[in-house]
C-alpha positions as CSV (number, residue, x, y, z in Angstrom):
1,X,241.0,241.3,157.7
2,X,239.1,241.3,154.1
3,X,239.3,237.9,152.1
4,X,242.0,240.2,149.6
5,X,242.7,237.3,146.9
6,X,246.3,238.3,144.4
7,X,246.9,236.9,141.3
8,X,250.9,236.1,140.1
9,X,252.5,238.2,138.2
10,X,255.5,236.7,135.9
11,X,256.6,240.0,134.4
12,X,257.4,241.2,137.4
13,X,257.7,238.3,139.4
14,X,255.6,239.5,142.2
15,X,251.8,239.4,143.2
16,X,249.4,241.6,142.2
17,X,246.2,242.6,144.0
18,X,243.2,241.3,141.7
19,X,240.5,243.8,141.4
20,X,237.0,242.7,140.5
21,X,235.0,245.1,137.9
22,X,231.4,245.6,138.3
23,X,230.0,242.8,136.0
24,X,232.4,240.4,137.7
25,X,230.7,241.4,140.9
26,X,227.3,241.3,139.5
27,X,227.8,237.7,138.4
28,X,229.1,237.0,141.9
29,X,226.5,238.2,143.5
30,X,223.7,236.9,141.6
31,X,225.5,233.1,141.8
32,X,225.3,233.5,145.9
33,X,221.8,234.8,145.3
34,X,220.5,232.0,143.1
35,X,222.4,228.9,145.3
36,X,220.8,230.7,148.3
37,X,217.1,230.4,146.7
38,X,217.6,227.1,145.4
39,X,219.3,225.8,148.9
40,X,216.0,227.7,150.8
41,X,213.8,225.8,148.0
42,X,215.4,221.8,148.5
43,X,214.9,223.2,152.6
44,X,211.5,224.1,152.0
45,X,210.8,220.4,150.1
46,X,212.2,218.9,152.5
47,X,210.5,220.6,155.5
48,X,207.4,220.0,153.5
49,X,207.5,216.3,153.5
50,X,209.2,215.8,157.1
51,X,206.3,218.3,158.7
52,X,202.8,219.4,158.0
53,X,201.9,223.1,157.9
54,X,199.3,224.4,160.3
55,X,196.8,224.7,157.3
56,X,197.3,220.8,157.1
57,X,197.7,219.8,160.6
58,X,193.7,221.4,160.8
59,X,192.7,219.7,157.4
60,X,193.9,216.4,158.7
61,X,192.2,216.6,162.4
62,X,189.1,217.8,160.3
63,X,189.5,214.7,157.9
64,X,189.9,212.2,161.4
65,X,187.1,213.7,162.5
66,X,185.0,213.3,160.1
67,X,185.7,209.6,159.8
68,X,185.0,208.9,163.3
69,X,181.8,211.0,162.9
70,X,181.4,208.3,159.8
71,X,182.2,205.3,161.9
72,X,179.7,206.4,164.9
73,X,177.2,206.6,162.1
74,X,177.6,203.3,160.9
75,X,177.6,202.0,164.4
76,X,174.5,203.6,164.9
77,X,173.0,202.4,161.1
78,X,174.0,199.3,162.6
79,X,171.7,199.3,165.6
80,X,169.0,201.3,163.3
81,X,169.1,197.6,161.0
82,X,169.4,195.4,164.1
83,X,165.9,197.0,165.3
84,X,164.6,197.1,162.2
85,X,164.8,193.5,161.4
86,X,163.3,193.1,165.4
87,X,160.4,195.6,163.9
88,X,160.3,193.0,160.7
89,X,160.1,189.7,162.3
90,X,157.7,190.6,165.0
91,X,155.2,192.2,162.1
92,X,155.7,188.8,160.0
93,X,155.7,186.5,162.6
94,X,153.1,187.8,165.2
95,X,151.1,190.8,163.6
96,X,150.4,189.3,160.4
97,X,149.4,185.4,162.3
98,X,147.0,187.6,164.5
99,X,145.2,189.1,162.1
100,X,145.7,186.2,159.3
101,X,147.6,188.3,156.7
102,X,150.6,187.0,154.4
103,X,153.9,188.6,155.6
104,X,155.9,190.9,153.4
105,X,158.3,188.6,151.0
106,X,161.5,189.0,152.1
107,X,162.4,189.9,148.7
108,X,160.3,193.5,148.4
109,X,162.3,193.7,152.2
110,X,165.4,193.6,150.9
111,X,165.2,194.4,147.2
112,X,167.8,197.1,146.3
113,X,166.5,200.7,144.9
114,X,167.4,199.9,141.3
115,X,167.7,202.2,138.1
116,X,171.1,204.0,136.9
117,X,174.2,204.7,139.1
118,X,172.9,206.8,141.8
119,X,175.6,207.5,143.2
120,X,177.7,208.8,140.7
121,X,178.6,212.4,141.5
122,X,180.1,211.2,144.4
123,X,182.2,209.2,142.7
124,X,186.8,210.7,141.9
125,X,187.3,211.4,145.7
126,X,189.6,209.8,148.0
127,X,187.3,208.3,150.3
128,X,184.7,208.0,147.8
129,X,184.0,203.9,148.9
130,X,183.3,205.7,152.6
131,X,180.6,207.9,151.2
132,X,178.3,205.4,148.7
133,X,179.1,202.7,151.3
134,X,177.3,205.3,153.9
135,X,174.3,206.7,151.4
136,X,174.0,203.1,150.3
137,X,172.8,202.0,153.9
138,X,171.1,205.1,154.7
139,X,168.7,203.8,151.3
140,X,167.9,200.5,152.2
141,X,167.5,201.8,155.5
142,X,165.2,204.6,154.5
143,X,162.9,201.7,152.6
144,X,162.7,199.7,155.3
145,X,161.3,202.1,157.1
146,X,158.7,202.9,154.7
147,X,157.8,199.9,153.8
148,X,157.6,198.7,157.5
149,X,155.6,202.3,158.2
150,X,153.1,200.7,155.1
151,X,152.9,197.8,156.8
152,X,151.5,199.3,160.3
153,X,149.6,201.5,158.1
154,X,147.8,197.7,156.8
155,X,147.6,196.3,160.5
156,X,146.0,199.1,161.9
157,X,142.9,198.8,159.2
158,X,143.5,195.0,159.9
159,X,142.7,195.5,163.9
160,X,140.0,197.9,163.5
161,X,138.7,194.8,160.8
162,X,139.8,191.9,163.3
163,X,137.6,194.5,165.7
164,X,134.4,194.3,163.6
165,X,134.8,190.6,162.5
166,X,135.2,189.1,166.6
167,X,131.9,191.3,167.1
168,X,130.0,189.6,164.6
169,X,131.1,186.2,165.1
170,X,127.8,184.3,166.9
171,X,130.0,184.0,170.2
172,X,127.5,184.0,173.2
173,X,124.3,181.5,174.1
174,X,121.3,182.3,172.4
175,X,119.5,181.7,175.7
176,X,119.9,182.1,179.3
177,X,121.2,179.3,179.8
178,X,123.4,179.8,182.7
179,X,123.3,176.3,184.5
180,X,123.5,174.5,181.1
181,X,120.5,172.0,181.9
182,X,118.5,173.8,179.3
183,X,121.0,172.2,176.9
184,X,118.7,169.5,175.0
185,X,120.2,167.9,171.8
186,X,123.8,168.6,170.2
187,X,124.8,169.1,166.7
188,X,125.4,165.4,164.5
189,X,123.2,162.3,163.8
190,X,120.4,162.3,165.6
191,X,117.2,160.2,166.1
192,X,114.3,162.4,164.4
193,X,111.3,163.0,166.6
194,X,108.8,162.2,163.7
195,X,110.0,159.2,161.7
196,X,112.5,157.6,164.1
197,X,115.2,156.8,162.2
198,X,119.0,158.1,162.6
199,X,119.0,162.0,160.6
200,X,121.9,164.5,160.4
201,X,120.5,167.3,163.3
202,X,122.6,170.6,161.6
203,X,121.9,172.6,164.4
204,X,121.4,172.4,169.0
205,X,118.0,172.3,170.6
206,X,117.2,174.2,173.9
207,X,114.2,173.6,175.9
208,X,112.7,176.2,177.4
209,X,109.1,178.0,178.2
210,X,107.2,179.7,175.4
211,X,108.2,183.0,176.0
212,X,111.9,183.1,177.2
213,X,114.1,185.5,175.4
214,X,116.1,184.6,172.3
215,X,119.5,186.5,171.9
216,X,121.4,187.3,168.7
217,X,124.7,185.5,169.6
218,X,126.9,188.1,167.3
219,X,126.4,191.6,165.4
220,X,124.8,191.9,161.8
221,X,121.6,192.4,159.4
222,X,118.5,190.4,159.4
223,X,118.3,188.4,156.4
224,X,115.5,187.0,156.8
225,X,111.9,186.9,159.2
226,X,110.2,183.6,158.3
227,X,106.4,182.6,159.3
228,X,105.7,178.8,158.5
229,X,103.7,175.8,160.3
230,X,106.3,173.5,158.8
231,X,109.9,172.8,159.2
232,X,111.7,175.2,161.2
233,X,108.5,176.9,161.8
234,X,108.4,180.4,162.8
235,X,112.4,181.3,162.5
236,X,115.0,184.1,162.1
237,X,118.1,184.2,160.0
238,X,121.0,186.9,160.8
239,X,123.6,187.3,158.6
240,X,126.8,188.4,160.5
241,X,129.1,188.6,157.8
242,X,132.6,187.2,157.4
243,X,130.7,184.1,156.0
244,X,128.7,183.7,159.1
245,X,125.0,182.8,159.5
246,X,123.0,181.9,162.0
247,X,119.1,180.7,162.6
248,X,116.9,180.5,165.0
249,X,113.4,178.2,164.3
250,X,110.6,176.9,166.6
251,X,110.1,181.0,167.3
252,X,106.7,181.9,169.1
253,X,107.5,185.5,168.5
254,X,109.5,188.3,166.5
255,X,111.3,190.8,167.9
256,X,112.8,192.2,164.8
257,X,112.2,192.7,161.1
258,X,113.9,192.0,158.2
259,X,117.2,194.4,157.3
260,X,117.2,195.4,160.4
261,X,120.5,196.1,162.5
262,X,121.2,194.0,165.3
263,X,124.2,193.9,167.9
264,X,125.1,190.9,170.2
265,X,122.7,190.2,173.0
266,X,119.7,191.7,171.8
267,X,116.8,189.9,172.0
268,X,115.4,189.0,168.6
269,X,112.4,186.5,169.2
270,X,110.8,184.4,171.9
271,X,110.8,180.4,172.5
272,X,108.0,178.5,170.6
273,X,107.0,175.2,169.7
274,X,106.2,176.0,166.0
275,X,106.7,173.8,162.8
276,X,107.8,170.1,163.2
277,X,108.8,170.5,166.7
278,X,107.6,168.2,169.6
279,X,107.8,170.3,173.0
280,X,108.9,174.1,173.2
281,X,112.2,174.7,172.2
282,X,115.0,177.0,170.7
283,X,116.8,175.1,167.4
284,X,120.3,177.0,166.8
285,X,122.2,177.2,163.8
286,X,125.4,178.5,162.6
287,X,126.4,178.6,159.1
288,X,130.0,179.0,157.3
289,X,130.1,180.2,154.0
290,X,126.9,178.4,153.8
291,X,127.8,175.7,155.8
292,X,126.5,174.4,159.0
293,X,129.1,173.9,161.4
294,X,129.1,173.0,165.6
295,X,127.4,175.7,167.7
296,X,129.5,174.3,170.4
297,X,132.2,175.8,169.5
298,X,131.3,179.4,168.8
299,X,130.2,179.8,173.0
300,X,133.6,181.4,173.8
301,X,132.3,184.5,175.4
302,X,130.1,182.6,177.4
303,X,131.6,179.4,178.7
304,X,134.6,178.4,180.8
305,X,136.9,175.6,179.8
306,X,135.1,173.5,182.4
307,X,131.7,175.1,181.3
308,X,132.5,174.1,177.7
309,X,133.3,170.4,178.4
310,X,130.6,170.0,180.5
311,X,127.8,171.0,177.5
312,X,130.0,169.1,174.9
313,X,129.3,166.1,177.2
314,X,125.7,166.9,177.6
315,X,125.1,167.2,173.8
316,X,126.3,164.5,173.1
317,X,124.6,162.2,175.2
318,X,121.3,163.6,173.4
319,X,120.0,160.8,171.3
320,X,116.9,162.2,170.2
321,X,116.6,166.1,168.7
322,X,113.0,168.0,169.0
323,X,112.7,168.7,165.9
């Protein structure tokens, strides 16, 4: 049955029927219509807030997944540093020592880029600390890597210059000498042939015929092709480079001629007796930046450990030079 409402009548002391007119209905119906929207609308907040559209449910497994994709990459920043500092160390430590260069300061290594705010435009987001954090260690990253790609760059024109310099160092003999009897008088004070009295002797004496092969003991230039009747007599000098010198006297022979390009082991001159010298003989130098030092101990590409002792021993029981 309709909802009929009446309204009391005290003239006639009875109900009447009420009758709605059309604005009366109008206004009804646009009060039902306006609670309806605004009882959808508070529904709609509050489904809002208690649940996530589908829209959002996709934006925030995109978001997750990009910040695991952001933690993977820091993990794997992180193993990028830890073999970077390996890369680091190992060039400081081992590289540089070998080929006697100072390591990178530890201050260029880890120096930050510098200048204005980088990273300002991406500055106002929500995970804005995520992102600089990320580009930040991506741009030390990428310097270390150049500078350590620098540094390679220096040790391979280091080697290929180690390469040249163990080539010229006087490293071999300067005669066959294989049995080391031919060994006659070491480097130190030594009693002089001539005058007899206790001189400095700057260089070793070998005995051996007139005529037996003299060898350049390392690579370089002929400085020098000497003929004299006095001294060192008929001698060679070979600059190596590096600071390195060496000198041959006593020569019979030549071999080669001044400027002239020589390599280890090729023969250079012939055993004489010229100059102050008292029997036939090879007298071997070897100069530092201009300084004699011990032959002795340049023979490393000849002589075994026990090899080495053994002519140490035999040089030094040598009180008398030849020359």
């Amino acid at each position: 049955m309709a909802n009929v409402k009446y309204k009391f009548n005290p003239d006639s002391l009875s109900f009447d029927k009420i009758r709605l007119n059309a604005r009366a209905l109008f206004m009804r119906s646009l009060a039902y219509l306006v609670g309806s929207v605004l009882i959808a609308v508070v529904y709609g907040l509050i489904f809002s807030v208690l649940f996530d559209s589908p829209e959002e449910k996709a934006l925030k497994r995109e978001i997750a997944q990009m910040k695991l994709q952001y933690e993977m990459m820091h993990r794997e920043m992180g193993n990028l540093e830890k073999v970077l500092d390996h890369l680091q160390e190992t060039d400081d430590n081992l590289y540089r020592t070998i080929f006697e260069a100072e390591p990178i300061p530890s201050t260029l290594r880890e120096g930050g880029t510098g200048g204005v705010n980088r990273y300002k435009e991406l500055e106002g987001y929500s995970n804005s600390k995520l992102i600089i954090e990320t580009a930040t260690r991506l741009d030390k990253i990428r310097k270390k890597v150049y500078l350590q790609s620098k540094s390679f760059d220096d040790l391979i024109i280091l080697a290929k210059k180690k390469e040249e310099i163990l080539k010229s160092i006087p490293a071999i003999l300067p005669i066959s000498n294989n049995d080391l009897t031919r060994t006659a008088s070491g480097f130190g004070l030594r009693i002089h042939p001539y005058y007899k009295i206790t001189k400095f002797h700057s260089g070793m004496d070998f005995t051996a015929p007139t005529g037996t092969e003299v060898y350049a003991t390392g690579d370089g230039t002929v400085k020098e092709v000497v003929i004299s009747q006095r001294g060192l007599g008929k001698h060679i000098i070979i600059d190596h480079g590096f600071g390195y010198e060496t000198v041959y006297a006593h020569l019979d022979g030549f071999n080669v001629k001044a400027g002239q390009k020589i390599h280890r082991g090729d023969v250079i001159g012939f055993v004489g007796n010229t100059g102050m010298s008292v029997a036939p003989h090879l007298h071997y130098e070897v100069k530092l930046n201009g300084v004699n030092v011990d032959p002795v101990n340049y023979y490393f590409n000849d002589l075994s450990p026990e090899e080495y002792e053994r002519i140490v021993e035999i040089a030094s029981k040598t009180g008398q030079s030849f020359d």
